[in-house]
C-alpha positions as CSV (number, residue, x, y, z in Angstrom):
1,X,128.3,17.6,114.5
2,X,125.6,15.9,116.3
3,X,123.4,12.4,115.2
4,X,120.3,14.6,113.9
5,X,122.2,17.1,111.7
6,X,124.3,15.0,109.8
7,X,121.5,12.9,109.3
8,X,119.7,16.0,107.8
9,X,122.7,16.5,105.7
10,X,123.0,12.9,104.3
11,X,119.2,12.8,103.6
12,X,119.6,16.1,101.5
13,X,122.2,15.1,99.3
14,X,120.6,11.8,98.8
15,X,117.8,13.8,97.6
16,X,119.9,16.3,95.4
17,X,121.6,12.6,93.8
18,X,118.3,11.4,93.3
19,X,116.9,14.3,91.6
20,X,119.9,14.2,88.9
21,X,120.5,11.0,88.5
22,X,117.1,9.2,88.4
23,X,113.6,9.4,90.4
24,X,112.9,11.8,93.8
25,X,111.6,8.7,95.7
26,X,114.3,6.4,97.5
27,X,113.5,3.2,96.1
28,X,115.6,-0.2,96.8
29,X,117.3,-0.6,94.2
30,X,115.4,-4.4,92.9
31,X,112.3,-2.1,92.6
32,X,113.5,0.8,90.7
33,X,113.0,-0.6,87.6
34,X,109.0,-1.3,88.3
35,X,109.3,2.4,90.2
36,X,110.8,4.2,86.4
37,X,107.8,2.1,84.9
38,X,105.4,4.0,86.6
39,X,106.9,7.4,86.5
40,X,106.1,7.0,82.1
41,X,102.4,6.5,82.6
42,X,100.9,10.1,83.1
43,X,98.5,8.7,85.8
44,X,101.4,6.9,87.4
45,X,103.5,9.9,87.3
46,X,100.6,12.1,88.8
47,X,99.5,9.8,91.3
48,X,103.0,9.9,92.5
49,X,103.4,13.6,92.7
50,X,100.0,13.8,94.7
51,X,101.5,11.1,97.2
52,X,104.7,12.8,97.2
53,X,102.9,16.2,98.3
54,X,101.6,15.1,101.7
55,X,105.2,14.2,102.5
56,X,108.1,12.1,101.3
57,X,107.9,8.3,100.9
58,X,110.1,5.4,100.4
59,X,109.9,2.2,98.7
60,X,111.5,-1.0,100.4
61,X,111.9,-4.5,100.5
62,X,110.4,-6.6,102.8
63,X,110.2,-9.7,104.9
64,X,107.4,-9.0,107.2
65,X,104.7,-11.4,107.8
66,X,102.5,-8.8,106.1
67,X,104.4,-8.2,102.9
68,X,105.0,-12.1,103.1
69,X,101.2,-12.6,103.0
70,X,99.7,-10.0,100.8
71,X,102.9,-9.2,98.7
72,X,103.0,-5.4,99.6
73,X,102.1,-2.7,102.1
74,X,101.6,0.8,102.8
75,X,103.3,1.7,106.6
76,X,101.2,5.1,106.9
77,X,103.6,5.4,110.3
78,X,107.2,5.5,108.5
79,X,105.2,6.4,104.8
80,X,106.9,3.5,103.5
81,X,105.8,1.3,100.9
82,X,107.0,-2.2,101.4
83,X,106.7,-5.5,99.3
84,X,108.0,-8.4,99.4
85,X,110.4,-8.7,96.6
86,X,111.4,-12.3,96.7
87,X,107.8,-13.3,96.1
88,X,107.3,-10.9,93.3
89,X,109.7,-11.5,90.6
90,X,107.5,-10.9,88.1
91,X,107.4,-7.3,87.2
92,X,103.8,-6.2,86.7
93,X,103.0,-8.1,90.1
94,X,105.8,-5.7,91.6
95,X,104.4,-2.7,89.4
96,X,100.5,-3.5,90.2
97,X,101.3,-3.5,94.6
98,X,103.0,-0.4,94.0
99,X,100.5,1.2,92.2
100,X,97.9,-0.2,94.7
101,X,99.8,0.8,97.9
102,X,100.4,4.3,96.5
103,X,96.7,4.9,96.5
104,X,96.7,3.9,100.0
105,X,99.7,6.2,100.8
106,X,97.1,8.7,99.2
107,X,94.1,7.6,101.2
108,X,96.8,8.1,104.4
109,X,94.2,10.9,105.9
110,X,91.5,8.5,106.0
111,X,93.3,5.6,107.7
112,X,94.7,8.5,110.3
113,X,91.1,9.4,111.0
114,X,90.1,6.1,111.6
115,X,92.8,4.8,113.3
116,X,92.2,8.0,115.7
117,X,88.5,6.6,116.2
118,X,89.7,3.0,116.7
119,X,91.8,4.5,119.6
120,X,89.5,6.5,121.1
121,X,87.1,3.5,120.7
122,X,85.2,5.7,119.1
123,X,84.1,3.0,116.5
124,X,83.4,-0.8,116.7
125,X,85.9,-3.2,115.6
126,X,83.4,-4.3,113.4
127,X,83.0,-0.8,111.7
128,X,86.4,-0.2,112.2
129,X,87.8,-3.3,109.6
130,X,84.9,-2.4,107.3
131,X,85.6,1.1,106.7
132,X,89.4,0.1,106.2
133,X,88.5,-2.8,103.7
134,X,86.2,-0.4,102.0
135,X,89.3,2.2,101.8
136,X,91.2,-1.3,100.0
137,X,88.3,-1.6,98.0
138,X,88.0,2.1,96.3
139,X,91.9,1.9,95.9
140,X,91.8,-1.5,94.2
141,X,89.2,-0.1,91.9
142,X,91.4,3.4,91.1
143,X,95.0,1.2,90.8
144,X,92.9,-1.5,88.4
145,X,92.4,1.7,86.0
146,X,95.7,3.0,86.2
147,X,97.6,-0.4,85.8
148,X,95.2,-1.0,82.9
149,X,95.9,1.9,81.4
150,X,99.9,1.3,81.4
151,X,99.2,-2.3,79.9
152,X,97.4,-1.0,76.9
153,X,99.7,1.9,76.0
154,X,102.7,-0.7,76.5
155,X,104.4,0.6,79.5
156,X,103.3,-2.0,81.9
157,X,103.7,-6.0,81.5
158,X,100.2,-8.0,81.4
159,X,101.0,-9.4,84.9
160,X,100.8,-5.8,86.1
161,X,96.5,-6.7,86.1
162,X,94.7,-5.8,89.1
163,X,91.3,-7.6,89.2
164,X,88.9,-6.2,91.6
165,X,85.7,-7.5,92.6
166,X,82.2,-6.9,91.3
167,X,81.2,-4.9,94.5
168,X,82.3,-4.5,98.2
169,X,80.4,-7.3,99.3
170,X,82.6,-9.6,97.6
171,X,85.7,-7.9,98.4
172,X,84.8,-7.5,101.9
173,X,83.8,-11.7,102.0
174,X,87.2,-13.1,100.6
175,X,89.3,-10.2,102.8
176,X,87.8,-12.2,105.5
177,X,88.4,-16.0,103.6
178,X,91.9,-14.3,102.8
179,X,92.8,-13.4,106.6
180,X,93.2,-9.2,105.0
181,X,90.4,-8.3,107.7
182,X,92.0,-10.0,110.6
183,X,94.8,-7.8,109.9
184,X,93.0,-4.9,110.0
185,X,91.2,-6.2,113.7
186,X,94.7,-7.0,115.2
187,X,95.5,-2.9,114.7
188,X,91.8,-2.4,115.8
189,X,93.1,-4.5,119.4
190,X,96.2,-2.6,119.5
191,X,94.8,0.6,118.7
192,X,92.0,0.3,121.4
193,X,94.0,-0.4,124.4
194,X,97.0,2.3,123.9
C-alpha cells in the first residue's frame, strides 16, 4: 500500500470517528472544548458549516511568531486555523480568535484574489495591506456579533468579547501601531518576487 493511499484511508476513518464521537472538524484536543462552544450557538454552528463547504479545515495549536503575536491565525494555504494556546488560557479569548479566524477562513476567496494581484504586482503594497486589513476589519465587525450573541444567550464566557473599532480608519491606524500591517507587507514582498 503506497504513502498517499493509506494516508487517504487514515484521514477517512478519522473523519467517520469524528462524525460519531464528537465534531467533523479535527481540532487539538486543548481547543475542543472552545470548538463544542461554538458548535451551540446557531450562528457559530452556521458559520462553521459555510467554512466547512469550501473545503475541510483544521484547528491547531501553535508556536509561530504570528500566533505568538496576535494570538491566532487563519493559514488560507494548509486551511488551518492556528492559535496560540499557551497564551490563551482563558476560554472566551480562545472562543473569540476562533470565531474571528473562521470568518477569515470564509473570506479565503478574497485573500486568494488578492494575494493573486500582489503576485502579479498587479496592486501596490500600499493597496495590497489595506484591502487585507479592510478584509480584518469587516470580519472583526461580523465575529463581534456572533461572539456577542453567544455571551448573552449564555454559551460563551464574557472574555469571549471582540471589540472592534469605530470605523476602518481606526482599525487600519493601530494595525499599523500594532505591527498587523507589516505582516500583511512582508507576504506583499514575498508574494511580489515569486
Amino acid at each position: 500500500m503506497t504513502k498517499k493511499l493509506f494516508s487517504i484511508i487514515l484521514l477517512i476513518a478519522i473523519t467517520q470517528i469524528t462524525f460519531v464521537f464528537g465534531s467533523a472538524i479535527p481540532c487539538a484536543p486543548q481547543l475542543q472544548k472552545s470548538l463544542k462552544a461554538i458548535e451551540q450557538l446557531p450562528e457559530g454552528k452556521a458559520l462553521l458549516e459555510s467554512v466547512q463547504k469550501l473545503g475541510p479545515i483544521r484547528i491547531e495549536t501553535s508556536r509561530y511568531n504570528l500566533a505568538q503575536q496576535f494570538g491566532a491565525f487563519w493559514d488560507p494555504d494548509e486551511r488551518v486555523i492556528y492559535v496560540n494556546f499557551p497564551n490563551q488560557k482563558d476560554d472566551g479569548k480562545i472562543i473569540g480568535s476562533i470565531i474571528f479566524e473562521l470568518h477569515n477562513a470564509l473570506a479565503n476567496a478574497k485573500i486568494n484574489h488578492l494575494d493573486n494581484l500582489a503576485s502579479q504586482r498587479k496592486i501596490t503594497k500600499a493597496k495590497y495591506v489595506e484591502a487585507m486589513e479592510y478584509l480584518e476589519y469587516e470580519n472583526s465587525i461580523k465575529a463581534s456579533k456572533i461572539a456577542e450573541k453567544g455571551i448573552q444567550m449564555g454559551l460563551f464566557p464574557k472574555g469571549a468579547h471582540l471589540p472592534t473599532y469605530k470605523d476602518f480608519n481606526e482599525h487600519f491606524h493601530y494595525q499599523k501601531v500594532g505591527g498587523h500591517s507589516a505582516w500583511f507587507a512582508r507576504t506583499y514582498d514575498e508574494l511580489s518576487t515569486m
